[in-house]
C-alpha positions as CSV (number, residue, x, y, z in Angstrom):
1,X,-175.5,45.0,-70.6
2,X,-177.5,42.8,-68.4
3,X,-175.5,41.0,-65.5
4,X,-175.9,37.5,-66.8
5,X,-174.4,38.6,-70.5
6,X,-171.2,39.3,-68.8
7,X,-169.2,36.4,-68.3
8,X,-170.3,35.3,-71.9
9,X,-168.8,38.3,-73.7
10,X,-165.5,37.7,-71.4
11,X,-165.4,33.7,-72.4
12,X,-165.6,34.7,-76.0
13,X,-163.3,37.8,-75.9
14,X,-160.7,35.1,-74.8
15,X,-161.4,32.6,-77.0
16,X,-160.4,35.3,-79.8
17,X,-157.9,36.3,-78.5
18,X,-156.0,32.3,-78.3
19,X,-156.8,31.5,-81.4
20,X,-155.5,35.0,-83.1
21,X,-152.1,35.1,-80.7
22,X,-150.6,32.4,-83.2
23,X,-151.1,34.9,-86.4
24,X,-149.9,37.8,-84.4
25,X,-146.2,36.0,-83.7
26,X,-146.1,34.4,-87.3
27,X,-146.3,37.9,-89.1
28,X,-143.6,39.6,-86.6
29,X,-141.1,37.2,-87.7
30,X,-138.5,38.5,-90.9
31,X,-138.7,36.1,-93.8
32,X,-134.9,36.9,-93.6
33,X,-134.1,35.2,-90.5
34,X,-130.6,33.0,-91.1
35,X,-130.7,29.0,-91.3
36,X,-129.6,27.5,-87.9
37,X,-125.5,27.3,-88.4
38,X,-124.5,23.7,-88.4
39,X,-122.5,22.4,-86.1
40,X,-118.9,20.2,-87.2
41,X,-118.9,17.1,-86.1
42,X,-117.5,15.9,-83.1
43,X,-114.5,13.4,-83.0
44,X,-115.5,10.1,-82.2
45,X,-118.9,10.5,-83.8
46,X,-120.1,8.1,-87.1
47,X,-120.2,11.9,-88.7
48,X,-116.6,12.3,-87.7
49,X,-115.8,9.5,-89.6
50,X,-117.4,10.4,-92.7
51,X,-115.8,13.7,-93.0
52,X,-112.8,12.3,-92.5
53,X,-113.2,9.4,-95.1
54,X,-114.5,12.7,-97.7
55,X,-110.8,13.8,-96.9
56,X,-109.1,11.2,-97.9
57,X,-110.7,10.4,-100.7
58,X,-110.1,14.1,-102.0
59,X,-106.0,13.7,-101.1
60,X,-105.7,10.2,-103.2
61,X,-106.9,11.0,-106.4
62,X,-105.7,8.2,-108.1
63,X,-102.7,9.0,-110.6
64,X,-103.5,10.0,-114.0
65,X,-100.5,7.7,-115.4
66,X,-99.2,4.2,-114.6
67,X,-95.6,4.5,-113.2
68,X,-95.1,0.8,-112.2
69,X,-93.3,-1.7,-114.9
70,X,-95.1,-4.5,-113.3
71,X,-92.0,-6.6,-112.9
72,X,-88.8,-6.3,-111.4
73,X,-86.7,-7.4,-114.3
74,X,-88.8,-5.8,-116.3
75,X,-88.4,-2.4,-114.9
76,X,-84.7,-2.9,-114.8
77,X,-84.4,-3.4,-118.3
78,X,-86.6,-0.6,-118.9
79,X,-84.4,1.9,-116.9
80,X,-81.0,0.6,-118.4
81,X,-83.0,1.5,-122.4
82,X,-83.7,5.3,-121.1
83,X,-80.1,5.9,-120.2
84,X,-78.9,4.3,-123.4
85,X,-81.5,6.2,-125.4
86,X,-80.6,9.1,-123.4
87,X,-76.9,8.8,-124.3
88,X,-76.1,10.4,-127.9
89,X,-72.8,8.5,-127.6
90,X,-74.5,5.1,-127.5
91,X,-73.1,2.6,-130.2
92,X,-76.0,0.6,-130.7
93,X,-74.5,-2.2,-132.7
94,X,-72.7,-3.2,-129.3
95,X,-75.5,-3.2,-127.1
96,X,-77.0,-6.6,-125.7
97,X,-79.9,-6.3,-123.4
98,X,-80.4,-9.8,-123.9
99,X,-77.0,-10.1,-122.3
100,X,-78.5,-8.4,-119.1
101,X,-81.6,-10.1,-119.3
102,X,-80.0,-13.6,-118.6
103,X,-78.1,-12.3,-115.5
104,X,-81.0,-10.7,-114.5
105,X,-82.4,-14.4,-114.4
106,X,-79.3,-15.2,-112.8
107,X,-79.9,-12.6,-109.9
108,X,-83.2,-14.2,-109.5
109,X,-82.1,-17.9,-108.8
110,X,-79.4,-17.0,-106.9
111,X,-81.6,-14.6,-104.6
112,X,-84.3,-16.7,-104.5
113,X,-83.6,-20.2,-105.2
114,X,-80.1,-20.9,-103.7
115,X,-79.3,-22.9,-100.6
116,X,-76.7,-21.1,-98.5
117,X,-75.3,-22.6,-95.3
118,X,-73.3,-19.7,-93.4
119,X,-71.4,-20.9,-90.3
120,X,-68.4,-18.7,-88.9
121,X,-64.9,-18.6,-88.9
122,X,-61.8,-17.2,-87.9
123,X,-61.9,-13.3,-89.3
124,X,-65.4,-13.5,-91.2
125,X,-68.5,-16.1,-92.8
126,X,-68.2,-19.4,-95.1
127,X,-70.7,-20.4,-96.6
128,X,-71.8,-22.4,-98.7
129,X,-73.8,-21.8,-101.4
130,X,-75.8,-24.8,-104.0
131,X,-78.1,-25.4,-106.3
132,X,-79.8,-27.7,-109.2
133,X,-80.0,-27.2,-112.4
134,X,-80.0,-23.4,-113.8
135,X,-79.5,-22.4,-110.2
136,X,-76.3,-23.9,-110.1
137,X,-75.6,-22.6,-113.2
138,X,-76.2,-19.2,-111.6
139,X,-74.6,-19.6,-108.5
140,X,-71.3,-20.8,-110.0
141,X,-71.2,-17.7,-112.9
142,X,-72.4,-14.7,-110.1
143,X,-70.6,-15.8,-106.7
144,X,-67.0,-16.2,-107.9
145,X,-67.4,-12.7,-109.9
146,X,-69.1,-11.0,-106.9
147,X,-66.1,-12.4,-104.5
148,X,-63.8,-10.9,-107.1
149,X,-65.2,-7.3,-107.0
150,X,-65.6,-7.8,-102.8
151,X,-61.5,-8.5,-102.7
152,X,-60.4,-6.4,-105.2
153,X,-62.7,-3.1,-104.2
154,X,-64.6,-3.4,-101.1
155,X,-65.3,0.0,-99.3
156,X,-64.2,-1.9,-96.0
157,X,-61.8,-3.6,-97.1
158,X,-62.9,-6.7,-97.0
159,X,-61.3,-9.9,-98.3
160,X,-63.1,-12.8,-100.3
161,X,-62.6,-16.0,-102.3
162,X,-64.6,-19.0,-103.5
163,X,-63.7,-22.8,-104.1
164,X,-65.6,-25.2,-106.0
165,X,-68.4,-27.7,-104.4
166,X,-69.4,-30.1,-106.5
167,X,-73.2,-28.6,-106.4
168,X,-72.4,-25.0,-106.0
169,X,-69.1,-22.8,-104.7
170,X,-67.8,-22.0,-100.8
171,X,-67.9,-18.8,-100.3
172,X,-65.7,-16.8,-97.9
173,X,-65.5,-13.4,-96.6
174,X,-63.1,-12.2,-93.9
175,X,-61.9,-8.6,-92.4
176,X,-58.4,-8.1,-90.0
177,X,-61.2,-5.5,-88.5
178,X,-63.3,-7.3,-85.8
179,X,-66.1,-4.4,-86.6
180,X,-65.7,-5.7,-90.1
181,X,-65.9,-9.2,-89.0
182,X,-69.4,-8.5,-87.1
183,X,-70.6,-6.7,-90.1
184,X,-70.0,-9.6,-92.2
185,X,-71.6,-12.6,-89.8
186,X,-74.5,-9.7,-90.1
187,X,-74.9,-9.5,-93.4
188,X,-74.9,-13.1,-94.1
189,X,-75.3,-14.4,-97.5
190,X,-77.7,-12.0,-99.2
191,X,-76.2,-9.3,-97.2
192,X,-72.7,-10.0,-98.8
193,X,-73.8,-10.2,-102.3
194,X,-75.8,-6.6,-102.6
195,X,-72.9,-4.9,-101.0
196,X,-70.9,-3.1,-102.8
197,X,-73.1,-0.5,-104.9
198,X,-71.7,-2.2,-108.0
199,X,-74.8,-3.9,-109.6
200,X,-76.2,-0.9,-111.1
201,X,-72.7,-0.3,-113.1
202,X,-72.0,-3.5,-114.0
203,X,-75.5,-3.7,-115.7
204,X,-74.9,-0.6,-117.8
205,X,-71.6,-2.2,-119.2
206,X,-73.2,-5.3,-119.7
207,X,-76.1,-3.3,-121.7
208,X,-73.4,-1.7,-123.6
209,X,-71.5,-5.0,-124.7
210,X,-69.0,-3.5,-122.7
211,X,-68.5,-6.9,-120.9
212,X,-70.0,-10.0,-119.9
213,X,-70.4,-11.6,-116.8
């Protein structure tokens, strides 16, 4: 090969050889090769956050039935008519939810529409508790029987009696125990009247016509 042919096979032996190098490394590679793994998300990151929100979602499927009555009253009711349906020994010619229902309405004004003015005294609370209208009605039918079941059968012993006000009734709670007497400046009011445990019982014999309030 003449001398000045040289460097011109060399240039073109190396541009074959660049532009085949590509096809070379493509067809020593495995179709089979495995994905690139993928990586969990770190905490802190907007990835984070949606896994975690996919989570929760998945734990609070929503339930497939409604448990809630929707109303207090409502649900109390409710409960009382699956224990009397529950009961074979239920005489249902005495029973009188409406009975129930109307201290239920009771419970409501009293709770929730009474004034009560609590100031202490010697062993315990006073206080006195008014109203208008069917709230006064309330007040003066639930406080004396509550006081009654307080001083006849408290767990602690306590003692309890009401006098007449001409909108409402005075209500007073004492102990001999001064633990007792802290317990019932505590409570207050409110406090006084749900203690006791004797609600739930007292509605179930009301259901039954077993007494009224």
């Amino acid at each position: 090969m003449p001398a000045f042919a040289r460097p011109c096979a060399l240039a073109a032996a190396l541009v074959i050889a660049a532009l085949t190098a590509p096809l070379h490394a493509s067809a020593q590679q495995t179709p089979s090769s495995p994905p690139p793994a993928k990586t969990e998300p770190v905490p802190g990151e907007p990835g984070m956050m949606h896994h975690h929100m996919m989570d929760m979602r998945d734990d609070q499927a929503p339930p497939v039935n409604a448990t809630q009555p929707g109303q207090d009253a409502f649900g109390a009711i409710q409960e009382i008519v699956q224990i009397l349906e529950a009961d074979p020994k239920t005489d249902w010619s005495k029973v009188n939810l409406e009975a129930l229902r109307q201290h239920l309405i009771d419970m409501n004004e009293v709770t929730l529409k009474a004034e009560a003015a609590a100031k202490p005294v010697d062993g315990g609370l006073e206080i006195a508790v008014t109203g208008t209208g069917r709230t006064l009605e309330a007040i003066q039918r639930m406080v004396p029987a509550h006081a009654r079941a307080i001083d006849r059968k408290h767990p602690h012993g306590w003692n309890a009696k009401t006098d007449p006000l001409p909108d409402g009734v005075r209500l007073t709670v004492t102990s001999s125990d001064p633990k007792e007497v802290q317990h019932i400046r505590g409570l207050g009011f409110i406090g006084i009247m749900v203690s006791g445990h004797h609600h739930q019982g007292h509605h179930l014999a009301m259901a039954r016509g077993e007494l009224m309030h």
